[in-house]
C-alpha positions in Angstrom: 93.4 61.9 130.1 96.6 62.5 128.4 99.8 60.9 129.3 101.9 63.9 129.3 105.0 62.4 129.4 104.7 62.0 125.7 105.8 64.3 123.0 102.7 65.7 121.5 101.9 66.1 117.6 100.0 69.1 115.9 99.5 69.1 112.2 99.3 72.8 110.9 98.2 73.1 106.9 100.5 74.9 105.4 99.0 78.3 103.9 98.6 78.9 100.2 100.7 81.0 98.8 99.4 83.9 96.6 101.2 85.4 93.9 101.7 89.2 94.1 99.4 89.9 91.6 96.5 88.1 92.6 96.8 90.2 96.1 96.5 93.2 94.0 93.7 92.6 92.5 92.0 91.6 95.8 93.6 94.8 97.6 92.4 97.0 94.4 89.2 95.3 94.4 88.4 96.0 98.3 90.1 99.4 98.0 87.3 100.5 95.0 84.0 98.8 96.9 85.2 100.8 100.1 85.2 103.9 97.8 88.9 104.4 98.1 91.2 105.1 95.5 93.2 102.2 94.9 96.2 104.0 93.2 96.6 106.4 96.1 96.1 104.2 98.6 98.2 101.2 97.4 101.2 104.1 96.9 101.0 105.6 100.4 101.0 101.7 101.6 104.3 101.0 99.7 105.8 104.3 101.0 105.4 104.1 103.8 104.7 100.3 105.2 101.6 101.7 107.0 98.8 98.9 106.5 96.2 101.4 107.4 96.2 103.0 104.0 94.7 99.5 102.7 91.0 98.8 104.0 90.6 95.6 106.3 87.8 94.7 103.7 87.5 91.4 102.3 90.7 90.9 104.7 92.7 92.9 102.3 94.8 94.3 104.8 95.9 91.3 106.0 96.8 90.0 102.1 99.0 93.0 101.4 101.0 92.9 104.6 102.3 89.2 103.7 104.1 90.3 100.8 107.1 92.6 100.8 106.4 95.8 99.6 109.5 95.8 97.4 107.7 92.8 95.8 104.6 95.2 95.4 106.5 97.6 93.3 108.9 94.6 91.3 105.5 93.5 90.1 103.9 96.5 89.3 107.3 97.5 87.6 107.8 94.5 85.6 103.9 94.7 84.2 104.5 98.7 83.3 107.0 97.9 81.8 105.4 94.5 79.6 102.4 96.7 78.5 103.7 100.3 78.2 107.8 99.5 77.0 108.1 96.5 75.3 107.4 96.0 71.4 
């Protein structure tokens, strides 16, 4: 039995971080094998912080939702603007 007079110790693993990015991809990916459209989806997401527009499929839902949104668009921003603006 445990003396419980005694302060008690849990060791928790911290959680990998993802980058934005990579929780895109998984989001888009999830989004596309549901049959969704990712675009449409991931936008009405971002609009309007509502994590049911993003499937619970391959625990997407759950990847977008620890990221801020205004990280969401940032990234997306930053790679339109890489690929489609920059020479």
């Amino acid at each position: 039995m445990q003396n419980l007079n005694n302060t008690q110790f849990f060791k928790v693993e911290k959680e990998l971080e993802m980058r934005v990015e990579d929780v895109l991809a998984i989001v888009y990916e999830a989004l596309t094998e549901k049959g969704y459209n990712p675009v449409n989806q991931i936008v009405g997401y971002v609009m309007s912080g509502d994590p049911t527009y993003i499937t619970s499929h391959n625990n997407a839902r759950s990847l977008i939702m620890k990221v801020e949104r205004d990280e969401i668009v940032e990234e997306i921003l930053q790679e339109y603007i890489k690929t489609k603006l920059s020479k």
